[in-house]
FIBA-330720 format. One line per 8 residues: number of its first residue (from 1); for each residue z, x, y of N, C-alpha, C, O, CB. Coordinates in steps of 0.1 Angstrom, whole numbers, plus 5000, padded with zeros to 4 digits. Glycine has a CB too. Layout:
<atoms>
NUM> Z X Y Z X Y Z X Y Z X Y Z X Y; ...
</atoms>
This chain:
<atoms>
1> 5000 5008 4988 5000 5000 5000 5000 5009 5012 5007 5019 5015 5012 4990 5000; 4991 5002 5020 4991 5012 5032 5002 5008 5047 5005 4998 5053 4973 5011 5037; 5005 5019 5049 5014 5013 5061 5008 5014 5077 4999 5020 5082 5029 5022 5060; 5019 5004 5083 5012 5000 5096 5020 5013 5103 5029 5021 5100 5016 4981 5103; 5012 5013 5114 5019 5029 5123 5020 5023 5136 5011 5017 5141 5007 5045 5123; 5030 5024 5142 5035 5021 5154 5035 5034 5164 5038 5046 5161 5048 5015 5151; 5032 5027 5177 5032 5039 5185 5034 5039 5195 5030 5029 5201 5023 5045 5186; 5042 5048 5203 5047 5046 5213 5049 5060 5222 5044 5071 5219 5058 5038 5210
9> 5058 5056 5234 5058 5069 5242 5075 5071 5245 5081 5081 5250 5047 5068 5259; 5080 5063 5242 5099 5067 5245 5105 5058 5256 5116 5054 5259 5103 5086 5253; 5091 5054 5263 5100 5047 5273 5108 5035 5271 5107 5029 5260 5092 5043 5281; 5120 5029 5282 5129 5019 5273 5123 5006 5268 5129 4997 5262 5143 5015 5281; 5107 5004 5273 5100 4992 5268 5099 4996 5253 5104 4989 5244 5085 4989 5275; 5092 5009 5248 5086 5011 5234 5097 5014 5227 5094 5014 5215 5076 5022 5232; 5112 5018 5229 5123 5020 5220 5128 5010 5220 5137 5010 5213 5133 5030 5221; 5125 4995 5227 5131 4983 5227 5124 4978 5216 5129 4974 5206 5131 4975 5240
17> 5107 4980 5218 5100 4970 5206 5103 4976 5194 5104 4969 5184 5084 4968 5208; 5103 4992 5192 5108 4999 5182 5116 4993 5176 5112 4987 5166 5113 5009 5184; 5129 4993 5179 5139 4988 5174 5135 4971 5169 5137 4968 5157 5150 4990 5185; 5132 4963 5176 5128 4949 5173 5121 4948 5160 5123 4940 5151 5120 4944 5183; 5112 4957 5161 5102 4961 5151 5106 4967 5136 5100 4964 5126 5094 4972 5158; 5120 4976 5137 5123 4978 5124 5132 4968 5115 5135 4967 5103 5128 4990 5124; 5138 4960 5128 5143 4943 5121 5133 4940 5119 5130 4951 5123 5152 4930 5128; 5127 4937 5118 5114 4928 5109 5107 4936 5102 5105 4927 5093 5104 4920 5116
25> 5101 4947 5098 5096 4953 5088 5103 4966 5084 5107 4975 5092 5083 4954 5092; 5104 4964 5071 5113 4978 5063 5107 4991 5070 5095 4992 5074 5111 4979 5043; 5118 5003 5069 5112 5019 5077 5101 5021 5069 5091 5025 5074 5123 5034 5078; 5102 5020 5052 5095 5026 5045 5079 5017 5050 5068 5022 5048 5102 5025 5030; 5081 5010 5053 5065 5001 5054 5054 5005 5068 5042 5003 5070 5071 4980 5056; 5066 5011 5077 5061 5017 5090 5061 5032 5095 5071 5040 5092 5069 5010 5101; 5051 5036 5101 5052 5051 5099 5053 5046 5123 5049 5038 5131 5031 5065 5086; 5063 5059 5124 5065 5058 5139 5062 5071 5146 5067 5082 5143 5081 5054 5143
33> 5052 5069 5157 5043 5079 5161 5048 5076 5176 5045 5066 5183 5027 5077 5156; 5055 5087 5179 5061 5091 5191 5053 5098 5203 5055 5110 5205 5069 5098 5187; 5045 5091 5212 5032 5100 5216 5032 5111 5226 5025 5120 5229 5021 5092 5221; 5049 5105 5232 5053 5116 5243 5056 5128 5238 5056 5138 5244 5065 5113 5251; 5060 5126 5218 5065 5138 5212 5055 5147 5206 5056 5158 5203 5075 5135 5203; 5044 5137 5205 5031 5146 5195 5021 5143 5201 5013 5134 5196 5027 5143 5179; 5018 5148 5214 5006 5147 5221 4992 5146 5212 4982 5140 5216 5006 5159 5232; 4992 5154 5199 4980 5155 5194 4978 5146 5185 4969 5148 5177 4977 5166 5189
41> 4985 5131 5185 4982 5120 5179 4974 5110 5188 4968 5101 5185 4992 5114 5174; 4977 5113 5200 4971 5101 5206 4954 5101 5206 4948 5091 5210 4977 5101 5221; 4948 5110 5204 4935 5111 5201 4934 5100 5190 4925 5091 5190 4930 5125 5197; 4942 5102 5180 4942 5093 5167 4941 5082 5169 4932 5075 5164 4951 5093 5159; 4954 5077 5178 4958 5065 5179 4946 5055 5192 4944 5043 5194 4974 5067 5184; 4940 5069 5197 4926 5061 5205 4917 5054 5197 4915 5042 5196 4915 5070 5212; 4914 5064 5191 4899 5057 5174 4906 5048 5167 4899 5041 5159 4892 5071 5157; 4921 5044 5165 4924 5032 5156 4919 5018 5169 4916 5007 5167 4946 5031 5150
49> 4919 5024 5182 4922 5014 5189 4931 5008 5198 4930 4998 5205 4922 5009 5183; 4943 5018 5197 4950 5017 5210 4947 5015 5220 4940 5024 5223 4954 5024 5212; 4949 5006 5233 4945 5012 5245 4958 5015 5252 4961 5026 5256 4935 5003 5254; 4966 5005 5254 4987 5014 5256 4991 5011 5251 4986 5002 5244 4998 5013 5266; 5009 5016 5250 5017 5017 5240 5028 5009 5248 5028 5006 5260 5020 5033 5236; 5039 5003 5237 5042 5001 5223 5026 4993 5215 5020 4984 5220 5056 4990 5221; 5023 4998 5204 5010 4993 5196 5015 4992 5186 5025 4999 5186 4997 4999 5194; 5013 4985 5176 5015 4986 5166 4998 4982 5156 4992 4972 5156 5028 4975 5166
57> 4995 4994 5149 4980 4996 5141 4984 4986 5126 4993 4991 5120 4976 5017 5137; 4981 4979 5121 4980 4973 5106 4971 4978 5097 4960 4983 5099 4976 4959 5106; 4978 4976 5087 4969 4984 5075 4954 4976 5077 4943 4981 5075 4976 4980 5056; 4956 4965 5080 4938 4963 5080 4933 4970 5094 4922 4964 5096 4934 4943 5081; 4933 4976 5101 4930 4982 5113 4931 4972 5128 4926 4976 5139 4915 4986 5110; 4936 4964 5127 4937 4955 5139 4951 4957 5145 4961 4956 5139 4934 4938 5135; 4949 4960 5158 4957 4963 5167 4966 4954 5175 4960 4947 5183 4950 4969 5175; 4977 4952 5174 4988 4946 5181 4993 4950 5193 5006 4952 5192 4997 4947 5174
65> 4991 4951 5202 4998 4955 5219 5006 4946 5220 5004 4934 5220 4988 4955 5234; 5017 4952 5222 5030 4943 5219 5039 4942 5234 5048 4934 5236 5042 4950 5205; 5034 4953 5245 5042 4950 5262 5033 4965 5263 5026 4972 5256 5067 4949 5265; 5038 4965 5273 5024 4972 5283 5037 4982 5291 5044 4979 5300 5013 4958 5299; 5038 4996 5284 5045 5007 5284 5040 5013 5296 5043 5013 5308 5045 5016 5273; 5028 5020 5288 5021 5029 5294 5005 5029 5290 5002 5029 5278 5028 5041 5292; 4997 5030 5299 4982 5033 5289 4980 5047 5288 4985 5057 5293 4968 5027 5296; 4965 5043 5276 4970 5055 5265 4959 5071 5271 4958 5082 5266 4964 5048 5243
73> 4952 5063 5290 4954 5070 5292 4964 5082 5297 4961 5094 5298 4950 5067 5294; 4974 5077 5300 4983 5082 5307 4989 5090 5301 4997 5098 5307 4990 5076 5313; 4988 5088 5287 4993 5102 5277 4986 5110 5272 4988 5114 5261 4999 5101 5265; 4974 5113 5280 4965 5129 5275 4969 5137 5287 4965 5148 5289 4945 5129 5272
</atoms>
C-alpha cells in the first residue's frame, strides 16, 4: 500500500494541520515532508502537484491543499 505524503513548511498553519492530520490517519500510513527542513523535496513535491503548503499528496496522485501556509513558490 502506498502512502499519502504530507507537506509542509513549519509554519503554525502546517504543524496545526499536521497534527489534525495524524488524528485521522495512522503515522505509519503518512510519510511527513518538512520543506523548510529539506529544501530538495520541494522540486518533488512540485511534479506531484503541489502549488502551497500544508498539501497533503494521495496514493492515487490527487492533491489536497488543506489552508494556504505558504506557496510552494516561496520555498525554493
Amino acid at each position: 500500500m502506498s502512502k499519502a505524503v504530507f507537506y509542509h513548511a513549519g509554519c503554525p498553519v502546517c504543524v496545526s494541520a499536521e497534527q489534525d492530520l495524524l488524528n485521522l490517519i495512522p503515522a505509519a500510513q503518512v510519510e511527513i515532508v518538512h520543506l523548510g527542513n529539506e529544501k530538495a523535496q520541494v522540486s518533488q513535491a512540485e511534479q506531484a502537484g503541489v502549488k502551497s503548503v500544508p498539501a497533503l499528496v494521495l496514493p492515487n496522485g490527487n492533491v489536497l491543499h488543506i489552508n494556504f501556509g505558504a506557496s510552494i513558490e516561496d520555498l525554493k
